[in-house]
C-alpha positions as CSV (number, residue, x, y, z in Angstrom):
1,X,86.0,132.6,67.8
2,X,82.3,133.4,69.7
3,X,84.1,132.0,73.5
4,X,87.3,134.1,72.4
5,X,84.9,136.9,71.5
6,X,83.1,136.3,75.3
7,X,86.7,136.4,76.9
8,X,87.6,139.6,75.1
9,X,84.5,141.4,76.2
10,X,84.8,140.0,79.8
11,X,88.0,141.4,80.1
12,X,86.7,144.5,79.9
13,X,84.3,144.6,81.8
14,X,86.6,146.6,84.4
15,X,84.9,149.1,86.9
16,X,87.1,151.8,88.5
17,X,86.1,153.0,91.7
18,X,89.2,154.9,92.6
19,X,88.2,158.5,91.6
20,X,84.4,157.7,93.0
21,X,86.1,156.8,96.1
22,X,87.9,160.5,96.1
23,X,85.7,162.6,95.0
24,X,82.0,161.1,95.1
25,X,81.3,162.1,91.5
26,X,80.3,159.9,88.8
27,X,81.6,159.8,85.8
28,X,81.1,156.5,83.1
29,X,82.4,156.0,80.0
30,X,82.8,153.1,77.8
31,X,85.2,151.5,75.2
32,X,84.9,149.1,72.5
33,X,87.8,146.9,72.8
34,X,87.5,145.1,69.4
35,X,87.7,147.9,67.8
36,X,90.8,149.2,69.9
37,X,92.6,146.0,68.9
38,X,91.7,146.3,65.1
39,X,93.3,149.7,65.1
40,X,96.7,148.5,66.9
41,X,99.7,147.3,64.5
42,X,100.2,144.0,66.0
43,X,96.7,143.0,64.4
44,X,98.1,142.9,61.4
45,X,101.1,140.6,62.6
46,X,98.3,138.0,64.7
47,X,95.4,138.3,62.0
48,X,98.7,136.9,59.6
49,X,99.9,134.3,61.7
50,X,96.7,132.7,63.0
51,X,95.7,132.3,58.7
52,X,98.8,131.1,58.5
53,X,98.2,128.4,61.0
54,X,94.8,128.0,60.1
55,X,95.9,127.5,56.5
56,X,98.3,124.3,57.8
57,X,95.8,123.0,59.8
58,X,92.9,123.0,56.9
59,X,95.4,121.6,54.3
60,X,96.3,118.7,56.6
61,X,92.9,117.8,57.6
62,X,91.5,117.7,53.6
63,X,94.4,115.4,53.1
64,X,93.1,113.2,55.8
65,X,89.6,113.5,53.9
66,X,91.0,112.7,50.9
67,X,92.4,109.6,51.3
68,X,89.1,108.4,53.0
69,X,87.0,109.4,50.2
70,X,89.5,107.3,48.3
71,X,89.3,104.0,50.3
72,X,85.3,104.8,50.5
73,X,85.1,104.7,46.9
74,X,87.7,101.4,46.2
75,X,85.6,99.7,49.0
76,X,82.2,100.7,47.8
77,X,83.8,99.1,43.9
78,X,85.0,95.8,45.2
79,X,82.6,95.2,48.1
80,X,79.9,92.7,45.9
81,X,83.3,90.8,45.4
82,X,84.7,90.4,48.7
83,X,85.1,87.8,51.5
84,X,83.2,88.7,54.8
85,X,86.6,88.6,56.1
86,X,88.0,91.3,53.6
87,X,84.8,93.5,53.9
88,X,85.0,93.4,57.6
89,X,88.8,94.9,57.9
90,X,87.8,97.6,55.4
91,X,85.1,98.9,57.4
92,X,87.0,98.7,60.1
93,X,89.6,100.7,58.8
94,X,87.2,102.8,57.1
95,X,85.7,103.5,60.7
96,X,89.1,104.0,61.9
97,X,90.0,106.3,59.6
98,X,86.7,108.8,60.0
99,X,87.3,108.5,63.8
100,X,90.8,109.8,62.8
101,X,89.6,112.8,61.2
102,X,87.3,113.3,63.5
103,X,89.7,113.5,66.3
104,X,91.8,116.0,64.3
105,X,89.4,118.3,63.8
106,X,89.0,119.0,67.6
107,X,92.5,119.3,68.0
108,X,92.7,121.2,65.1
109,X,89.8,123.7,66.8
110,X,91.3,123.6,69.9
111,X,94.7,124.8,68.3
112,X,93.4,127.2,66.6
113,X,91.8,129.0,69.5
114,X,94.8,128.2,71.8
115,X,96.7,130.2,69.7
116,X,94.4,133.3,69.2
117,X,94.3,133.6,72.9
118,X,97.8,133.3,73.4
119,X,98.4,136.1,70.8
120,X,96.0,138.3,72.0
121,X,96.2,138.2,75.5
122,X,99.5,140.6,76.1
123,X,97.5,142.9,73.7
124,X,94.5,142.6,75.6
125,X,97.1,143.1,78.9
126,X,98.1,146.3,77.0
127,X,95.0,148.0,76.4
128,X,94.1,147.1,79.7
129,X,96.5,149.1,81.5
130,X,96.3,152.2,79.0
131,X,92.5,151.7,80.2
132,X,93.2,152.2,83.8
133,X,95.4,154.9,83.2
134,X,93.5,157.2,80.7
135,X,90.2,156.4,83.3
136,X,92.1,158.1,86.0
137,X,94.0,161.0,84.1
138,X,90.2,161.8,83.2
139,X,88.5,161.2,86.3
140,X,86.4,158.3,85.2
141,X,84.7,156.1,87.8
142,X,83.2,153.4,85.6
143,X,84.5,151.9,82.2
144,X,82.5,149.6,80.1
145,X,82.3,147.7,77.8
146,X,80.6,149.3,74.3
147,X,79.1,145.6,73.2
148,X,77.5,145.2,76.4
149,X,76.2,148.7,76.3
150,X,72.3,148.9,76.1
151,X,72.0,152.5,76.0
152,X,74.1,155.7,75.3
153,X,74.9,158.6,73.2
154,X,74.4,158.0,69.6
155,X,78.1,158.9,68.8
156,X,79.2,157.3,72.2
157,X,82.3,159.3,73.5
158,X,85.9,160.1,73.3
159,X,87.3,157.7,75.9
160,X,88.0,155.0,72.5
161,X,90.0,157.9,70.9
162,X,91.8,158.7,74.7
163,X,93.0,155.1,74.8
164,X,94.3,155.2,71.1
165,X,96.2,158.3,71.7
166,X,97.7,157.0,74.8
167,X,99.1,153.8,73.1
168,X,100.6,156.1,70.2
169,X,97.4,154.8,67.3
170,X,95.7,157.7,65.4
171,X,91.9,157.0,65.5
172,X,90.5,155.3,62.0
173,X,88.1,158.1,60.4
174,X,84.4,157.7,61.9
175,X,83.3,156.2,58.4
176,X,86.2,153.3,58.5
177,X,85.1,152.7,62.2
178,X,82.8,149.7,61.8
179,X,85.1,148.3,58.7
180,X,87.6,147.7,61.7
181,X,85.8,146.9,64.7
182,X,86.3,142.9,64.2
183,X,89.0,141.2,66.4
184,X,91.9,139.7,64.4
185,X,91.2,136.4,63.3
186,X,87.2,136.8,63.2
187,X,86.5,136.4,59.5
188,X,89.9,135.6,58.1
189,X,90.9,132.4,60.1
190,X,88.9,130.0,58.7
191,X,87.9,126.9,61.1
192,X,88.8,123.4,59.8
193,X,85.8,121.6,58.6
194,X,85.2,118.5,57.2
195,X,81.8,117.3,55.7
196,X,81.1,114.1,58.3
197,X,80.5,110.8,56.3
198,X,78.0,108.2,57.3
199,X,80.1,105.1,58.9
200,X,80.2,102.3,56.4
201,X,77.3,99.7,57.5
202,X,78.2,96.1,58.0
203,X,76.1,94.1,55.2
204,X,74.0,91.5,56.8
C-alpha cells in the first residue's frame, strides 16, 4: 500500500499556471487527496471489494501453508526410518512445496495492488479534474499536495471543502477529519503473509 500511497500523492502533485499566466497573481492552495477519496461513496464499494479479494487470496495461501506444515511434520516422524532414497524425494518435495508458497505470495501481493490501483485510478481521474476546475473557478495558480506540505496554516484552507462540494460530497465534520483521511484499502486489506520455514536440511 506505501508505492500505492507514493502514486496517489504524485498524482497530485499538479501545478496550475493558467491564472498566473493571466493575471500575474499568486494564489496556492493545497488538497489532501486521501482524505478527498475517504469522503467519496465509491470508497465504500473499493475498500469492500479489495477485503474481499484480499480475503480469497489469504485463505488460499494458509491452505498452501497448511498442507506443508503437514508433510513437515509426517517427514520430521518417519525420517530416523527412512531410505536415503525416500528422505531425499521428501525434501525435495518439501523444498518444492515452500518455493510454491513462496511464489504465491508475490503473485498474491502483486494482485492485490494491481487491483487497488485499477479501482482507484478513475477516482483518482475524478478528483483530478474537479481539481483543475474548482483551481480555476477560484483563481488558484498552484495546488498541492497537503502530505507533502511542510508548512501552512494550522487549519489549512477551504480548497478540500471546494472540491467536495463540486463532486456533490458534504465535508465530514472537522473532528471526523483525521478518522477518514486513510485511502481505501490502507488498514483493512490485509497483505497475505506466511511465516517462512527453514528448507528441510539434507542429513549427512
Amino acid at each position: 500500500m506505501n508505492k500505492l500511497k507514493s502514486l496517489l500523492v504524485a498524482s497530485f502533485l499538479l501545478v496550475s499556471v493558467a491564472s498566473f499566466a493571466q493575471t500575474g497573481t499568486v494564489k496556492v492552495g493545497y488538497t489532501n487527496a486521501n482524505y478527498i477519496i475517504s469522503q467519496l461513496p465509491e470508497s465504500r464499494q473499493i475498500e469492500s471489494d479489495l477485503k474481499a479479494h484480499s480475503s480469497q487470496l489469504e485463505k488460499e495461501l494458509q491452505n498452501k501453508y497448511k498442507t506443508y506444515q503437514e508433510k513437515v511434520e509426517v517427514y520430521k516422524k518417519g525420517a530416523p526410518t527412512m531410505t536415503d532414497v525416500v528422505r531425499a524425494d521428501r525434501e525435495k518435495e518439501l523444498t518444492t512445496l515452500q518455493a510454491s508458497i513462496e511464489e504465491f505470495q508475490r503473485n498474491a501481493d502483486a494482485s492485490l495492488q494491481k487491483k487497488e490501483q485499477a479501482a482507484l485510478e478513475p477516482v483518482m481521474n475524478k478528483i483530478q479534474k474537479s481539481i483543475d476546475k474548482v483551481a480555476k473557478e477560484n483563481g488558484y495558480t498552484h495546488i498541492f499536495t497537503a502530505e507533502a506540505l511542510l508548512y501552512g496554516p494550522e487549519d489549512g484552507n477551504s480548497f478540500t471543502d471546494l472540491v467536495l462540494k463540486d463532486l456533490g460530497v458534504t465535508p465530514a465534520p472537522k473532528g471526523a477529519a483525521a478518522a477518514s483521511a486513510a485511502t481505501p484499502g490502507a488498514s483493512t486489506s490485509p497483505k497475505p503473509a506466511v511465516q517462512n520455514s527453514a528448507p528441510v536440511k539434507k542429513k549427512k
